[in-house]
N, C-alpha and C positions, 0 to 999 in steps of 0.2 A: 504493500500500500504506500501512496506517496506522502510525505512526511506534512504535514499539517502547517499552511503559513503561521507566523505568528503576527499576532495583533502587534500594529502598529501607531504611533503617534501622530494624528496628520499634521499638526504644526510643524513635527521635528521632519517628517517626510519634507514638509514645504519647504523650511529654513534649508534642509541640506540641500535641494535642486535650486533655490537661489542661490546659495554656494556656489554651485558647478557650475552655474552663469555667470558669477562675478568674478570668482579663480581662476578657474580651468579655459573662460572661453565658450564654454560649451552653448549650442543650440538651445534654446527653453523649448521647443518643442519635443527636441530628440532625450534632452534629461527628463523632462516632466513625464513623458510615457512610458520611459524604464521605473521613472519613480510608481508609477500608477501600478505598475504591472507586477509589482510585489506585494501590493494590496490583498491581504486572505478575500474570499467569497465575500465572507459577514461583515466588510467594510466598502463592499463596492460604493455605494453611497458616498463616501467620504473621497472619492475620485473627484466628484463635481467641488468639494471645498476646496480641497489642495488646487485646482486647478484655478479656481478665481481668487483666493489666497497669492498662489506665484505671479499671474500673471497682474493682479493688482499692484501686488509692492514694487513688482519692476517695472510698473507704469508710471507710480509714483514717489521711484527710488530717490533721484535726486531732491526732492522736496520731504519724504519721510528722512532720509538720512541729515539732511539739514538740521529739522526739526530735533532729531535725536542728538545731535552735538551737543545743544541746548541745555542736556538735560545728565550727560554722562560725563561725570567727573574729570577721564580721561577718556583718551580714543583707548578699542580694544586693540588687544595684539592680533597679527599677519593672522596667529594659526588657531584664533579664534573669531572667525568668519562667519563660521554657523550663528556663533551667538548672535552677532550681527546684524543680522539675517533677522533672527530670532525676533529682534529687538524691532525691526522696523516691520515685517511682518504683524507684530502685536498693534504697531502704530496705524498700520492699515486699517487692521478689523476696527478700530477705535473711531478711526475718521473717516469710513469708508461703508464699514458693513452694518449690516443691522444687529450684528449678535451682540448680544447684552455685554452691558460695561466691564459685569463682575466674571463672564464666563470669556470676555479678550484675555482678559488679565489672569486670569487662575489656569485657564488652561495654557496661554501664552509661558508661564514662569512653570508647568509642569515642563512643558516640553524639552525644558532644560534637563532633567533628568534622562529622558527618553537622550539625547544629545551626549549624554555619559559625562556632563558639565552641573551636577548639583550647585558647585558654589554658583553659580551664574543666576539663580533662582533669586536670590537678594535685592541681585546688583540689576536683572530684569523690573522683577516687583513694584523697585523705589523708580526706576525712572517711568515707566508707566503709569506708575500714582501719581509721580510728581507731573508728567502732561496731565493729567487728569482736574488735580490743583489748580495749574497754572498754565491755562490755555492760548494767555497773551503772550506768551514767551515764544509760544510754538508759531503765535499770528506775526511776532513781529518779526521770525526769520522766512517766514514767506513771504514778506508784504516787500523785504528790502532787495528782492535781486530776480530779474525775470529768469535765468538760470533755475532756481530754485520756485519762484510761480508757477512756469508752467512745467516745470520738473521732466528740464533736459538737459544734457551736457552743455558747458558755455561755450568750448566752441564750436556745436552744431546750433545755440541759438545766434551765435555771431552770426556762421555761415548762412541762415534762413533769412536774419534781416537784415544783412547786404546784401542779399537777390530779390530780395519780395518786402524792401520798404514799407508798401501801404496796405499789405495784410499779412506781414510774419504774425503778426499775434493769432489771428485766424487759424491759420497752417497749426500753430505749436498746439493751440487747443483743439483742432483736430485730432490732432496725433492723440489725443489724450478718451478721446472719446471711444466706446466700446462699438465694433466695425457692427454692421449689420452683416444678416445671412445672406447673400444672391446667391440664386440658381440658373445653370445655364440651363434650358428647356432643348431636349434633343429633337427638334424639329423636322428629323425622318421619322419622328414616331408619333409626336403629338404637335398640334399646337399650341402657342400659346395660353390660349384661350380656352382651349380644352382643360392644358393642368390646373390654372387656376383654378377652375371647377369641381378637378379632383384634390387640388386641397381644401378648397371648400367644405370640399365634404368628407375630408380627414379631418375636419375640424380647426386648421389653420386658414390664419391670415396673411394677404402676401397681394400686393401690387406689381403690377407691369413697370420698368424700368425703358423711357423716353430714347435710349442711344442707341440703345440693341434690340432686336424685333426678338433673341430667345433670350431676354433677362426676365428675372421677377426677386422683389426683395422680400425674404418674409418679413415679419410682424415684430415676430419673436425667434430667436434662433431655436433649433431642436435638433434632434440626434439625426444622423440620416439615414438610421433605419425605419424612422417616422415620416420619412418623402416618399409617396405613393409612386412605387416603380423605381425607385433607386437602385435596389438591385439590376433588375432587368438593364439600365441601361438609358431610361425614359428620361433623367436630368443627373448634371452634376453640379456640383457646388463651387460657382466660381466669382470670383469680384466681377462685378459689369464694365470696370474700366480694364477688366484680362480680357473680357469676352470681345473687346474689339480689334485684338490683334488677327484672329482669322475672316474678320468683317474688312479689314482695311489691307491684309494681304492677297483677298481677290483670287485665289485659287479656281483653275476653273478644269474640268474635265480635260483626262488626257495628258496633264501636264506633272512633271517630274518634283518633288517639292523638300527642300532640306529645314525641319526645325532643328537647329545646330545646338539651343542648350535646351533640350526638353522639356528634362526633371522636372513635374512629377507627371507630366505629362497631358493638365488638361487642356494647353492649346491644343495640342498635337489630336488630340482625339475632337476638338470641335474644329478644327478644319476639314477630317474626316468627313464629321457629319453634315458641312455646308458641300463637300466635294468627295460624293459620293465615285464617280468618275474617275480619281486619280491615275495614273498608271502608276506612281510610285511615292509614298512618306519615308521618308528617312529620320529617325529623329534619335538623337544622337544626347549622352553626356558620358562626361567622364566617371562618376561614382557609380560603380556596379550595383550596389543597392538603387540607388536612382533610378538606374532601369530597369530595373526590377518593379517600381510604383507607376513605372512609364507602360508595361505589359499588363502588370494586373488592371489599371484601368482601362487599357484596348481592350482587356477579356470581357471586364464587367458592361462596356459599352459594344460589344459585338463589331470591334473596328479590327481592322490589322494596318501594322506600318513595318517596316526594316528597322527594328529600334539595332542597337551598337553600341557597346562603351567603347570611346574615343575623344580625345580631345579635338575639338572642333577648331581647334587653330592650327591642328597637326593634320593637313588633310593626306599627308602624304602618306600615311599611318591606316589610312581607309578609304580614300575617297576610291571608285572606281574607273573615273576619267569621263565620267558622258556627266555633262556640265546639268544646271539645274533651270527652271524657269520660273522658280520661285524659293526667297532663302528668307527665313525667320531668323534673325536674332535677337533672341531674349536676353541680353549682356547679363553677365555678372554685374551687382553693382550693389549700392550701400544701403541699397532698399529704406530710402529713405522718404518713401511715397507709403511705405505700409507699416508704417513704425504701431500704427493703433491694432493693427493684427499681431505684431509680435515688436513687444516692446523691450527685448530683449538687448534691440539693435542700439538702443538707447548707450547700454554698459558695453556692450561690443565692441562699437566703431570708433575709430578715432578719426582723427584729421593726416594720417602718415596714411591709411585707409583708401584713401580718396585718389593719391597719386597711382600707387599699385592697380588698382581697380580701371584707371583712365589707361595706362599702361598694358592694361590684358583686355579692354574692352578696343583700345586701336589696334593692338594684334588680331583679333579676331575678325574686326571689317576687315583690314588688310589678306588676310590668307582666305578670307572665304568670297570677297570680290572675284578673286580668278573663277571661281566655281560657278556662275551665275554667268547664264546666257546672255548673247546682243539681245536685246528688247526685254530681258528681263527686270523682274522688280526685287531690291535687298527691302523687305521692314525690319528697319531699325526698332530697339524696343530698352525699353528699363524700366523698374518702378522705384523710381529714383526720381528730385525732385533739384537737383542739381545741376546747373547750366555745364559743368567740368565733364557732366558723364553724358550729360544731353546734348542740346543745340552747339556747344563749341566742342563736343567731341566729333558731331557730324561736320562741321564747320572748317575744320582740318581737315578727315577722311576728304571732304569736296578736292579743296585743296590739293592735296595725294592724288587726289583720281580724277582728270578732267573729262574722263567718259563716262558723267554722271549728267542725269537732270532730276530735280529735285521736285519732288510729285508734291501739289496741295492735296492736302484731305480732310475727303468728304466729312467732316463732322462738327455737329452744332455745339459740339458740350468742347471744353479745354481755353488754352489759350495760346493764340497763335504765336512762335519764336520766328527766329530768323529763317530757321530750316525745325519742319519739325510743329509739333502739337504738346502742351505740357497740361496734362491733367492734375490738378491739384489735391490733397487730400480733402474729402472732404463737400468736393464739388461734385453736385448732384448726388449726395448721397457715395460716390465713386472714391476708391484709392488714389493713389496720386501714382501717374503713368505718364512718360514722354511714349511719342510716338514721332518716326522720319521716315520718310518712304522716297526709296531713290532706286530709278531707273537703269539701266547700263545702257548706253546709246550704240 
């Protein structure tokens, strides 16, 4: 018989996977789901706290952590992170969640035990009491530094308002906002107007999305084994400002098509379903698990493409020489269009970040231009909201390439650059997305 999990603490579960984002680096998505996943049965429940627990404190990490100076005699030591963690986590539930004052705080300073840190129980205790006391201390370290207001790093609030002067404040309290669910509606199978219907009568609430003919936002987010037809293939679950990269790439029967960084694959599979026709999808990433998220959703949406680990700047590595008639590239980049889905990128990124990033996003136009037929279209792509990775990254590429012409597009939502389309967080409800669509002459 298999050995029985043992009951777990959920605060100390949550303080340690904030740990592993603030130390190690680590993804909050790829730590919180190994954290989840050693949950006994009898705690499944307590999956949904830990998860709006982590991703709340590191939403509001630079403003909790502020707050906590205030309040903690000394800073703690390197190799007590957890507690850390611990401490700002408790500050969450307090200024965030509805759980009662006295169950932040008592279960918050248990947790330190669960942490194998007893003394910390004290030194937790009193500064939680003492916000609790003295609530002006914690208002006047937020009131003096917009770094700490809208609880970001300073220098990505420099970076936002030096580009976006008359509404960085917008942007930053975007980012802070909890995303909504979009669905993309697999339109070989239903309509629009059909699913809506069938959530209707699953008992969800959910509005049509104005940019995309298959978007719908629900109401309320829900699990998606609550989307009628999920399984089958009938929608998947994607931001409205993704769902315009296979609307604006124009795919049409017949034609040969490279999505260069896949992962996880759900453009790759709604291009499928607008171009049914293709002779060929190639879609491509370097992390062998990545394509492995790229096939299971071909399965579950009944699509096939040529998926491939490769790196897409090494075409030499894979390409097979017959050029393409349409190239996606979704760059790498600092994803700083979707900070309110994973606010992780908050503690992540730095400003050294941004050069490397512009650096591997020019190599990859560069090496996959050749690839790309005469009268072909590149879409350019990031969800990034950075003029370095967007409009003057294409800016240069022109520059490099004089057998370009620089396509307008077709769309009413964004704001138009020099080269290129910049969706902002937040606008229309949408993530914050450049789009550049360039011909080869």
């Amino acid at each position: 018989m298999p050995t029985a999990k043992k009951k777990l603490n959920p605060r100390a579960v949550a303080a340690q996977v904030i740990e592993q984002v603030l130390v190690k680096s680590r993804y909050l998505d790829t730590a919180l789901t190994e954290a989840q996943a050693r949950l006994p049965q009898e705690q499944a429940r307590d999956a949904a706290l830990i998860q709006e627990m982590v991703y709340g404190t590191l939403r509001w990490f630079h403003q909790l952590e502020a707050i906590a100076r205030q309040f903690l005699a000394r800073p703690l030591k390197p190799r007590d992170q957890d507690i850390q963690a611990l401490l700002l986590l408790g500050l969450y539930q307090l200024r965030h969640m509805r759980t009662a004052t006295h169950a932040a705080v008592t279960e918050t300073v248990e947790a330190a035990e669960a942490l194998k840190k007893p003394w910390a129980k004290n030194l937790l205790n009193a500064c939680l009491r003492a916000y609790l006391r003295e609530p002006e201390r914690a208002d006047a370290a937020v009131a003096g530094d917009a770094s700490v207001k809208y609880s970001h790093p300073v220098w990505l609030v420099q970076e936002i308002r030096q580009r976006y002067p008359e509404n960085w404040e917008a942007i930053l309290g975007a980012n802070n906002e909890r995303p909504p669910m979009a669905l993309r509606v697999n339109l070989q199978k239903n309509t629009r107007a059909q699913y809506l219907m069938r959530l209707n009568a699953a008992g969800l609430t959910a509005k049509p999305a104005a940019v995309a003919a298959s978007a719908i936002v629900l109401e309320t987010p829900v699990a998606v084994t609550d989307l009628p037809g999920f399984a089958q293939g009938e929608v998947s679950v994607q931001d409205v400002a993704a769902q315009l990269a296979a609307i604006l790439l124009e795919a049409k029967a017949g034609e040969r098509v490279l999505d260069a960084c896949a992962a996880p694959g759900g453009k790759t599979g709604h291009i499928l379903e607008r171009t049914p026709g293709l002779a060929e999808l190639v879609a491509l990433d370097q992390d062998p698990d990545r394509v492995t998220l790229i096939a299971q959703n071909l399965v579950r949406l009944g699509l096939t493409a040529h998926t491939q680990t490769a790196d897409a700047g090494a075409p030499e590595d894979w390409w097979d020489g017959r050029a393409f008639d349409r190239i996606l590239l979704d760059a790498p980049c600092s994803a700083t269009g979707v900070i309110r889905r994973h606010p992780d990128i908050k503690v992540r990124r730095n400003p050294d970040d941004l050069q490397k990033l512009a650096a591997t996003q020019a190599r990859l136009l560069d090496r996959l231009w050749p690839l790309l037929k005469h009268g072909g279209k590149l879409l350019y792509v990031t969800c990034s909201i950075l003029p370095t990775e967007n409009e003057n990254q294409m800016q240069a590429f022109v520059v490099r390439h004089p057998d370009t012409t620089v396509a307008t597009l077709p769309l009413t939502a964004g704001n138009p650059r020099t080269i290129g389309l910049q969706i902002l967080p937040g606008e229309q409800g949408m993530d914050g997305f450049y789009y550049a669509c360039i011909h080869k002459n």
